[in-house]
N, C-alpha and C positions, 0 to 999 in steps of 0.2 A: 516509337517515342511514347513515353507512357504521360499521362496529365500528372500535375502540380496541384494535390490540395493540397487548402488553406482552415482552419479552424480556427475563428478568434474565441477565448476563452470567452467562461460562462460568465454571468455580473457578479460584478461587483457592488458595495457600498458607494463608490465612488464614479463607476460608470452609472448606475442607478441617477446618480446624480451630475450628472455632467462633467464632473471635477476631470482636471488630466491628470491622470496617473500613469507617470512614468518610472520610475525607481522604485516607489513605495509601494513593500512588498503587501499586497491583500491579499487576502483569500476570499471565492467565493461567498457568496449569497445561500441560503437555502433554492433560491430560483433560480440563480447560477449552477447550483450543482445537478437539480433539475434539470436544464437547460445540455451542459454537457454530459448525462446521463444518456441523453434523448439522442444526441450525434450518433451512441451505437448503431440507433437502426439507420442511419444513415450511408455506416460504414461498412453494414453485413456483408460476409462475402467477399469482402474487396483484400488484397495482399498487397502491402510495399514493400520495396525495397529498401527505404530509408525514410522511417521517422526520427522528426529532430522537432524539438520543442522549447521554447526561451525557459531559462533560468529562475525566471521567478515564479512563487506559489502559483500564483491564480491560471497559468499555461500546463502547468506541470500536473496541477488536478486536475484541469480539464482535458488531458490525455489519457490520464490514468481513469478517468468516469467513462472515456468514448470507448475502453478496450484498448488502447493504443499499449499497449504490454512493451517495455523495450525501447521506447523514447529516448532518442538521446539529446542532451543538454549542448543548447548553442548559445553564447551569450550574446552571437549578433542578431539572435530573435529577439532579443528584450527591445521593450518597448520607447517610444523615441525619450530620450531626455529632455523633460521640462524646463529644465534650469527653474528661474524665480517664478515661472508660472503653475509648477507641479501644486497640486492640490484645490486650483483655482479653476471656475468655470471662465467659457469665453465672454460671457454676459461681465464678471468680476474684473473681466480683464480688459475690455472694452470702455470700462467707466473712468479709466483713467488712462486709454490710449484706444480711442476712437476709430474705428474703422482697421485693426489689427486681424491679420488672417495668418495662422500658423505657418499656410501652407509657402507663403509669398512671404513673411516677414520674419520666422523664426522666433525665437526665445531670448530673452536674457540671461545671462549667466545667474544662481541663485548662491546664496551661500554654503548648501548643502550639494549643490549638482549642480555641473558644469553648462548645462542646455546643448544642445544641438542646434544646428540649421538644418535643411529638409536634404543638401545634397549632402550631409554628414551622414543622415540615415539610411539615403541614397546607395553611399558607401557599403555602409554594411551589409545592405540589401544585395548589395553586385557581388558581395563576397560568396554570400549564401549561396546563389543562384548560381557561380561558380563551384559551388563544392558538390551542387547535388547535379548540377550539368550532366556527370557521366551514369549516377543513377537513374535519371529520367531516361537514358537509351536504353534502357534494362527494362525499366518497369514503372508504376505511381510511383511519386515521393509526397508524403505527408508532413505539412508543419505548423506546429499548433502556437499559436501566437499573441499577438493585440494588434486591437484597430489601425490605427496612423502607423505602424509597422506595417504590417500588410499589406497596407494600400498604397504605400509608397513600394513595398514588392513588386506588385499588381503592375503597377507602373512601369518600373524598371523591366520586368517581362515583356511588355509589350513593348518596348523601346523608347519609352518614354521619360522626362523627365520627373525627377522623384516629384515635386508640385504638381503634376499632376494627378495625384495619389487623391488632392483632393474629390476629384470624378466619381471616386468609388467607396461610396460610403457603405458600410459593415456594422453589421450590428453584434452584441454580444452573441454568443451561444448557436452560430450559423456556419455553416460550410459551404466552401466556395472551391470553383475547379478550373484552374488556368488548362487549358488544352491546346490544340494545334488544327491549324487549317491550311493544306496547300502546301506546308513547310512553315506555319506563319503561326507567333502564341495569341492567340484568341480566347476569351473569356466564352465558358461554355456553361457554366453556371454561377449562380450568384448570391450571396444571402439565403440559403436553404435552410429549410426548419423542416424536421417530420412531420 
């Protein structure tokens, strides 16, 4: 059984800044692009069987910066759907709904994007994790992503539910390695930086 990374893109203007970007397509940072430059050395040496990357810029550079040659396009890596809270930090969003956690209470629908709930994302995440199921008996599978996607990935691998995604916080521009123990997927590295 080969490991599960994960690469959440490099920063953004908006992760920089807390804001949730889900839809809105950015591209990196100059220290974003630094940052998934820097993943190569992380990745030396290493072969998959299947890289797959979300659709939007900011996933799609930072593949193309780590070496990942050959990426291919999933649109159930994109990152969760904000609905009305896309663009808005949790500080912004708290001032007018007190004690609000993404992870337990979702989003509102926005007039631009629909929002998500966490087991919407859930969803997607089981899809994935089903498509690359029979890659990981071959060999790695790489998937270069965003935050609150991934870690409700994270989640769903370990048998969990997507809320508990919250547990695993990720930062930009880091590599992370779902693996196995005994038969069992275990987290074997975490937020890695060169």
């Amino acid at each position: 059984m080969g490991d599960l990374l994960l690469a959440r893109h490099g920063e953004t203007e908006w992760s920089r800044a807390g804001r949730h970007t889900g839809r809105t397509d950015l591209p990196l940072t100059p220290a974003g692009e630094t940052q998934a430059k820097s993943l190569s050395r992380l990745l030396a040496g290493r072969t998959f069987g299947l890289v797959l990357t979300s659709p939007l810029v900011r996933a799609r550079r930072t593949a193309e910066l780590a070496g990942l040659a050959g990426a291919t396009e999933d649109p159930d890596l994109r990152e969760w759907d904000y609905g009305a809270y896309e663009g808005i930090t949790t500080a912004e969003i708290r001032r007018t709904r007190p004690g609000w956690d993404l992870w337990t209470d979702g989003v509102p629908p926005g007039r631009e994007f629909p929002g998500e709930a966490p087991e919407q994302v859930g969803e997607r995440t089981d899809r994935v994790l089903s498509r690359v199921a029979g890659a990981l008996e071959e060999g790695d599978v790489m998937l270069v992503a965003h935050g609150h996607l991934l870690r409700v990935l994270t989640a769903r691998r370990l048998g969990l539910p997507p809320s508990a995604g919250r547990l695993f916080r990720l930062e930009t521009g880091t590599l992370s390695r779902l693996s196995s123990e005994h038969g069992r997927p275990v987290v074997a590295e975490w937020n890695t930086r060169p």
